[in-house]
C-alpha positions as CSV (number, residue, x, y, z in Angstrom):
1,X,75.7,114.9,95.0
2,X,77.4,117.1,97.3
3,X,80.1,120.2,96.0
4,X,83.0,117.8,97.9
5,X,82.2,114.7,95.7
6,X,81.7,116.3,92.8
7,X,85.4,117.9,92.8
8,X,87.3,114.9,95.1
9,X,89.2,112.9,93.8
10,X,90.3,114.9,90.4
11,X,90.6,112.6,87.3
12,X,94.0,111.3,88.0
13,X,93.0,109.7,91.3
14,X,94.4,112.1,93.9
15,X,92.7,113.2,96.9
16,X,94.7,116.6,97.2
17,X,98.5,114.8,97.3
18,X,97.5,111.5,97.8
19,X,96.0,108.9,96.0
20,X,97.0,108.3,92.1
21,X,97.7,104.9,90.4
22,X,101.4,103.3,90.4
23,X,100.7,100.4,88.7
24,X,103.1,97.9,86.5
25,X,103.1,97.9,83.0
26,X,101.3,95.3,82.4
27,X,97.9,96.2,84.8
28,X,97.5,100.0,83.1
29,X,95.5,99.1,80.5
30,X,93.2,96.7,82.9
31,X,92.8,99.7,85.2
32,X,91.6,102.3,82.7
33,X,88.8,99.6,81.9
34,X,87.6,99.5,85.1
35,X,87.7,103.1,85.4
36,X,86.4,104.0,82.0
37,X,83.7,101.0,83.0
38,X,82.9,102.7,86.1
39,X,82.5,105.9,84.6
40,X,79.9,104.3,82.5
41,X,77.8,102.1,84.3
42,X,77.5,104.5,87.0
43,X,75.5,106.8,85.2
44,X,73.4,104.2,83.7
45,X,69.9,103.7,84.4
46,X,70.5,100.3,84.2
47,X,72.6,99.6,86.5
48,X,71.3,101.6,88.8
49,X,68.5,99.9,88.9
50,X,69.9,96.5,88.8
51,X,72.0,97.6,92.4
52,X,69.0,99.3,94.2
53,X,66.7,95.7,93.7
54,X,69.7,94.2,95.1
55,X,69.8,96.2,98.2
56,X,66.5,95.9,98.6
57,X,65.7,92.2,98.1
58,X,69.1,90.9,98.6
59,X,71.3,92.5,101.1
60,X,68.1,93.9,102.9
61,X,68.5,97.5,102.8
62,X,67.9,100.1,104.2
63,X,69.6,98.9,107.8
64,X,68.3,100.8,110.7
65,X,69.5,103.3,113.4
66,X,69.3,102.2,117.0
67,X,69.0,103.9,119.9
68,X,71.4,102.8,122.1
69,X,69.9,103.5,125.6
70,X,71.6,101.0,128.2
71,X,74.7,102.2,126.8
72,X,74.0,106.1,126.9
73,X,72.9,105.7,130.7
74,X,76.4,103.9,131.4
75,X,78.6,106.0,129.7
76,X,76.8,109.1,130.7
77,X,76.4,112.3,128.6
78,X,76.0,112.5,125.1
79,X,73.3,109.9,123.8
80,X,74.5,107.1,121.6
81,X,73.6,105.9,118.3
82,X,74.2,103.2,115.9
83,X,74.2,102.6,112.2
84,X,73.6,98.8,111.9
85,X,75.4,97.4,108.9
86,X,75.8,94.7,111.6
87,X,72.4,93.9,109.6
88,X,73.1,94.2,106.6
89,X,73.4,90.6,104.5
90,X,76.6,88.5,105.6
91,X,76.8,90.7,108.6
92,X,78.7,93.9,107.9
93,X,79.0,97.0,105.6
94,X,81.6,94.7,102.9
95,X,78.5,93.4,100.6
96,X,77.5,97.4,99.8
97,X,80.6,97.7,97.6
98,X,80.9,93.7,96.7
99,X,77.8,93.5,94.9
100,X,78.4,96.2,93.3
101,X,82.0,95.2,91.9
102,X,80.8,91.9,91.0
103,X,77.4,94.0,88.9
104,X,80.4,95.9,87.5
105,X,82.9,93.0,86.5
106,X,79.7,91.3,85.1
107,X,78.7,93.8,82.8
108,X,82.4,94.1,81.6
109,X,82.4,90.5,80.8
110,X,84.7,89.1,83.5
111,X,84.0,85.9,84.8
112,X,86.1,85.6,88.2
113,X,86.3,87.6,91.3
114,X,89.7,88.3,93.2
115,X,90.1,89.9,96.3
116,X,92.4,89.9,99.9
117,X,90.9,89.6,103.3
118,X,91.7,90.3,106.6
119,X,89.0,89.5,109.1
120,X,86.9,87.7,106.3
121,X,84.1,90.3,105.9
122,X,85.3,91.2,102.3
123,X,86.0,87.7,101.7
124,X,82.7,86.5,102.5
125,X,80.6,89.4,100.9
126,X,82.7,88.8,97.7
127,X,81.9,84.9,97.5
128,X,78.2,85.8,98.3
129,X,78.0,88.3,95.1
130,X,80.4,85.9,93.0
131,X,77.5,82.9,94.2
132,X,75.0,85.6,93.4
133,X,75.9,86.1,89.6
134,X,77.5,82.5,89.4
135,X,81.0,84.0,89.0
136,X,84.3,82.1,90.2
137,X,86.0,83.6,93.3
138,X,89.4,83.7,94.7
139,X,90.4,85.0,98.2
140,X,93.8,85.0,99.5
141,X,94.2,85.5,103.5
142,X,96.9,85.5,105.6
143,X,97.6,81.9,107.7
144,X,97.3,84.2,110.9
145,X,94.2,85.6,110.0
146,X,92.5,82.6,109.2
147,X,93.2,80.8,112.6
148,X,92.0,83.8,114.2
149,X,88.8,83.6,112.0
150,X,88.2,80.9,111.2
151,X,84.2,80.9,111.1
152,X,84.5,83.3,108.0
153,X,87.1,80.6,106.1
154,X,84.1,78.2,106.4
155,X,82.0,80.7,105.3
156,X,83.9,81.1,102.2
157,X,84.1,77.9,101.8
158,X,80.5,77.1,101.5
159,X,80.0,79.9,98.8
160,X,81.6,78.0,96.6
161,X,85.2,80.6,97.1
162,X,88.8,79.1,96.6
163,X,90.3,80.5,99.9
164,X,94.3,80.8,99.0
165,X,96.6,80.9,102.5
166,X,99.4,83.2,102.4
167,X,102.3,82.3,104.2
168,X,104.7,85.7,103.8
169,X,106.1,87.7,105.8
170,X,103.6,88.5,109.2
171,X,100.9,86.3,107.3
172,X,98.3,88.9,107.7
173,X,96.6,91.6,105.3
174,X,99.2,93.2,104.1
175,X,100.2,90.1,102.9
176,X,97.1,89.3,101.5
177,X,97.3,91.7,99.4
178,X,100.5,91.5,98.0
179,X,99.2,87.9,97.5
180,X,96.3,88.7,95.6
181,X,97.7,91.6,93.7
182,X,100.3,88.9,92.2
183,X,97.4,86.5,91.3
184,X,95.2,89.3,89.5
185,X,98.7,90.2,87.4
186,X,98.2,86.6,85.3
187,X,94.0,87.0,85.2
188,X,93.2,90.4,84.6
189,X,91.5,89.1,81.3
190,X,89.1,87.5,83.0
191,X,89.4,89.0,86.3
192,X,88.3,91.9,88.6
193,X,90.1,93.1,91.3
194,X,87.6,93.4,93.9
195,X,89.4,95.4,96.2
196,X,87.7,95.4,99.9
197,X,88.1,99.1,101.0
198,X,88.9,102.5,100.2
199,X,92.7,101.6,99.1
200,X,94.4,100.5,96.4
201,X,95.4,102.3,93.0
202,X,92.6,104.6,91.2
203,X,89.9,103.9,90.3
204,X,89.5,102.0,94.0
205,X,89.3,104.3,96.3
206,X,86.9,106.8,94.5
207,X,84.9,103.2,93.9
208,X,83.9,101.9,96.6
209,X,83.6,105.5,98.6
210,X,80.6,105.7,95.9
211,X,79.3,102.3,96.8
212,X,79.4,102.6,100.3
213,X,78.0,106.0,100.6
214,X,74.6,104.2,100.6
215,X,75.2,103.7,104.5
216,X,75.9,107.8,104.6
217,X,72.8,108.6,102.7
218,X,70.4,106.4,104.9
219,X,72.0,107.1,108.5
220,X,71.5,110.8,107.8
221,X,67.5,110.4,106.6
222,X,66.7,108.2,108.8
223,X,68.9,110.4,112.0
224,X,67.2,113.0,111.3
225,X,63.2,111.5,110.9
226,X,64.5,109.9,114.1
227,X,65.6,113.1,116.5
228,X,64.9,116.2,114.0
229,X,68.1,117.0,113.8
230,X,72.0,116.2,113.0
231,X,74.1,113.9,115.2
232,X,77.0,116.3,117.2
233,X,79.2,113.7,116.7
234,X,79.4,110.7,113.5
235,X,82.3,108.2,114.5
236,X,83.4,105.1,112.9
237,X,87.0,102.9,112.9
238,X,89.1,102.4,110.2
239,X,91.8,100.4,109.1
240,X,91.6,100.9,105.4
241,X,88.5,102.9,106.0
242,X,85.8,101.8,103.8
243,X,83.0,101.7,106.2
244,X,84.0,105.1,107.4
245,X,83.5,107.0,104.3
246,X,80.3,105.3,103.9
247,X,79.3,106.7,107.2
248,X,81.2,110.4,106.4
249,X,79.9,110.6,102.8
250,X,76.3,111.7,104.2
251,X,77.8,114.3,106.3
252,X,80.6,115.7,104.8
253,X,79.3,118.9,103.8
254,X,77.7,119.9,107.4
255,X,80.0,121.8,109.4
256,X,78.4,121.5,112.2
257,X,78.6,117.6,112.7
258,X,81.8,116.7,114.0
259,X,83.8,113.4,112.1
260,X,85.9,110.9,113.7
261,X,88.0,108.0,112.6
262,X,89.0,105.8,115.4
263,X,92.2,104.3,114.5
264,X,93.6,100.9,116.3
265,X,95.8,101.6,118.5
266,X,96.3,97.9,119.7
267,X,99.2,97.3,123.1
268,X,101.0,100.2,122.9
269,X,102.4,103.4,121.3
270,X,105.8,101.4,119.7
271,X,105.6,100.8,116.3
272,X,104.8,97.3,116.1
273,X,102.0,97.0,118.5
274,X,99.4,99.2,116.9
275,X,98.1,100.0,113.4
276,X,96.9,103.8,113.8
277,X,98.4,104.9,110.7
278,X,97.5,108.6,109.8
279,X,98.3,109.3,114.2
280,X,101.5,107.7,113.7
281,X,102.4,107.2,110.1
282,X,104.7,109.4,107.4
283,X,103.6,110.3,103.8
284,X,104.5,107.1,101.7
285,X,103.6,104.9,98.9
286,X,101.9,101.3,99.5
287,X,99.7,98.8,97.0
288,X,100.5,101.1,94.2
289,X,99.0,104.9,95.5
290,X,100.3,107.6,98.0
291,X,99.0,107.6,101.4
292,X,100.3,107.8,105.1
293,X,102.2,104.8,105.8
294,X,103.3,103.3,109.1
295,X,107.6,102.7,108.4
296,X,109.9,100.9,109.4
297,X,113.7,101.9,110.0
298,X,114.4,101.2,106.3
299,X,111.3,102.7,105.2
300,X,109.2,100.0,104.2
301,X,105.9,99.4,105.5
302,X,105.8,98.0,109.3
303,X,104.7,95.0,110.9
304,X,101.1,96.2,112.6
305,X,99.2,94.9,115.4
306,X,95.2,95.1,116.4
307,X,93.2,92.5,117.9
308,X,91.0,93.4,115.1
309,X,92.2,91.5,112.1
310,X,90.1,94.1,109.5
311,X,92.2,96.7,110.9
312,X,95.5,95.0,110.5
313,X,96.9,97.7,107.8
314,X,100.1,99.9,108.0
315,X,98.4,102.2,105.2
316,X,95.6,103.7,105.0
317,X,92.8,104.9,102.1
318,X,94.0,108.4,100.5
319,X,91.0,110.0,101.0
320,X,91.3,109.2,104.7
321,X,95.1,111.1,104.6
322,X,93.6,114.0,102.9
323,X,90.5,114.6,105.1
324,X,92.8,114.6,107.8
325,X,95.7,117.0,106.2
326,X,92.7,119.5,105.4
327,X,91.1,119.1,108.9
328,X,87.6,117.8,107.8
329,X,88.3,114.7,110.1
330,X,89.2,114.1,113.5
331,X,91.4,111.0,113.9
332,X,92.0,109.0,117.5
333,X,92.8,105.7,118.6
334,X,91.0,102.8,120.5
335,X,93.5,100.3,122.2
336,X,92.9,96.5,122.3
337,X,91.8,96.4,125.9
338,X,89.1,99.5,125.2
339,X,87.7,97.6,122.4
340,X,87.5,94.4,124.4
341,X,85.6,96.2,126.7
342,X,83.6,97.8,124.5
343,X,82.6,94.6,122.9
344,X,81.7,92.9,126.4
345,X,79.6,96.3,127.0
346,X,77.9,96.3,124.0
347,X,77.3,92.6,124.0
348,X,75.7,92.6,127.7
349,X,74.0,95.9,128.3
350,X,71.9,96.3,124.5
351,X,72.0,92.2,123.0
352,X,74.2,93.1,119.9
353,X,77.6,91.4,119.5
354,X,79.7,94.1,117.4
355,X,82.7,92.9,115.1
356,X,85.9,93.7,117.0
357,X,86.5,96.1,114.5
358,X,83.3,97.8,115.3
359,X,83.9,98.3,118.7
360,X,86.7,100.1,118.1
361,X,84.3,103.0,117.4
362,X,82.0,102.0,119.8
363,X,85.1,102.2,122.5
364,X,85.6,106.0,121.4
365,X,81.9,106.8,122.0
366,X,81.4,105.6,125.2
367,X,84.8,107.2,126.1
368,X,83.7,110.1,124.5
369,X,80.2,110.7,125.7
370,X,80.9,111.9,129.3
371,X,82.7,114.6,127.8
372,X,79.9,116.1,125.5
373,X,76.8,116.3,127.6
374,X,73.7,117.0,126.0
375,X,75.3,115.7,123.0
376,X,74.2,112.8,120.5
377,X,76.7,110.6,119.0
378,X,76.2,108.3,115.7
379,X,79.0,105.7,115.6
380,X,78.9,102.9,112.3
381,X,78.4,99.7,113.6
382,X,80.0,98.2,110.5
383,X,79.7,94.3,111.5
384,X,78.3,92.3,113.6
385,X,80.9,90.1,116.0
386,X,80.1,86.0,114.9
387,X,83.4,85.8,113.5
388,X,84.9,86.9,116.8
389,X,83.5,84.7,119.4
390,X,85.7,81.5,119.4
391,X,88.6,84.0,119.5
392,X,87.4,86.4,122.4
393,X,85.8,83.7,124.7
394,X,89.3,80.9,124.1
395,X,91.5,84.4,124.5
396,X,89.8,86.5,126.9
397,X,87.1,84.6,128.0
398,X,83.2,86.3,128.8
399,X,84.5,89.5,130.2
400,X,83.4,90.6,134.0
């Protein structure tokens, strides 16, 4: 393990000033189980074991790095790169950390999964691990979100999930979460939490960083067995910012690779039409931890906006505020119309759809790669873009 991971977060939960665990009364003692639980299991042999034959023979691991030629030509410059959890089992990077919460939950003797959603790709991965170990499964997802993707509510569906609708407030994640949170306070006997990114109060965040740095580990071997040598550049989007970590975790401690978080920036700069968070946010509280926060007037979270719905967060994960505050981590933003574009790009010139999410990041490197010649650049192609295509093609239609 690198000398970061191995000091970040300290044993309270905070990444430098944020992070911690602000829970109610009532959840404490269900959160130091899961911690102390964690702690445990993931030093056992056993359960190590038990999660690397489930990447292997279920999820279908490791995922591959593509070349991505057609796009290099067009954008000129650097040469691109992908990470293809687009490949990975139920179509993005969610399942890395799902499986492993529902191994977790099962060896603590819970019997039912909970979780929010906003695009569907945690919902989905969570139903396919509670299917897995025959667990009960629960996912609440904001009304909005599940017009827009409505693919992934079937998908649910099928796994055997209960998909709850919320109806509050902007119906979308944030929502969700509040949603979910409320449902977990009355189950947390029999319950986990599965929380679908790098938020949320302690343990969480440190959680399923560790879970996801599988796709870190692999993109570095299998970079370097590829080209000899480091990317220049590792990019991927966040919104909560699970996927990203995955990606930073295997590069964290080379200086000389250069880390970006593309952030959305959706229609505009006003608050309201974007979700870029650590660009435009103030330090705050949200889902019981300390993190940047996007505000309102009164100083409660804001209404956000991204055509992505698994970017559609005013907060963001603590460890994501801290790399920034130290420097470690470049964050930009990718508005609605670059991602579009990016997705039509993609889509045409190299035969993968990318999530919308996705092409957030993909957006920044072909943006990016005129400006760093000679360059290479890895971006995280965390899902693949299924969900997407009844909303693009009725919205936007098939691009130029």
């Amino acid at each position: 393990m690198s000398s970061y991971f191995k000091n970040t977060p300290d044993r309270k939960g905070f990444f430098g000033e944020y992070g911690g665990a602000m829970l109610p009364p009532p959840l404490i003692p269900h959160f130091k189980e899961i911690e102390e639980a964690y702690d445990r299991l993931s030093k056992s042999g056993e359960f190590i074991k038990d999660l690397k034959y489930i990447r292997k023979h279920f999820q279908g691991r490791p995922t591959p790095v593509s070349y991505l030629r057609n796009l290099s030509e067009i954008s000129g410059g650097a040469q691109i790169y992908a990470k293809r959890e687009d490949l990975n089992h139920t179509g993005a990077h969610k399942l890395n950390h799902c499986m492993a919460e529902a191994l977790l939950a099962r060896h603590m003797g819970k019997t039912k999964l909970i979780a929010e959603t906003g695009a569907g790709q945690h919902g989905v991965a969570l139903a396919t691990a509670a299917a897995y170990f025959g667990m009960e499964c629960e996912i609440h997802m904001g009304e909005v979100d599940m017009k827009k993707e409505y693919p992934n509510v079937v998908r649910m569906k099928l796994l055997g999930a209960t998909v709850v609708a919320v109806t509050d407030g902007a119906r979308t994640l944030k929502e969700a979460v509040d949603s979910a949170f409320g449902s977990y306070l009355g189950q947390a006997d029999k319950a986990l939490f599965g929380i679908g990114s790098v938020v949320g109060p302690h343990p969480f965040p440190k959680m399923v960083r560790d879970f996801q740095k599988i796709v870190g580990m692999e993109a570095r071997e299998q970079f370097l067995e590829m080209t000899g040598e480091l990317p220049d550049i590792v990019a991927a989007c966040v919104g909560g910012g699970s996927n990203a970590m995955g990606l930073f975790a295997g590069f964290i401690d080379d200086e000389d690779v250069a880390l970006y978080g593309v952030e959305p920036l959706g229609t505009s700069t006003s608050l309201g039409d974007h979700a870029a968070t650590i660009t435009y946010g103030e330090d705050g509280d949200i889902h019981a931890f300390r993190t940047l926060v996007l505000k309102d007037s009164e100083g409660n979270p804001a209404p956000v906006n991204t055509i992505a719905s698994g970017l559609d967060y005013p907060g963001v994960g603590p460890e994501h505020a801290h790399l920034h505050k130290i420097g470690r981590v470049n964050y930009t933003t990718a508005t609605d119309k670059e991602a579009l574009d990016a997705f039509y790009r993609l889509s045409s010139k190299e035969g993968i759809i990318p999530a919308l999410e996705s092409a957030h990041a993909v957006a920044f490197a072909m943006r990016e790669a005129s400006n760093h010649p000679g360059c290479s650049i890895l971006l995280n192609l965390s899902g693949r873009g299924d969900k997407d295509l009844d909303y693009v093609v009725e919205t936007h239609g098939f691009g130029e």
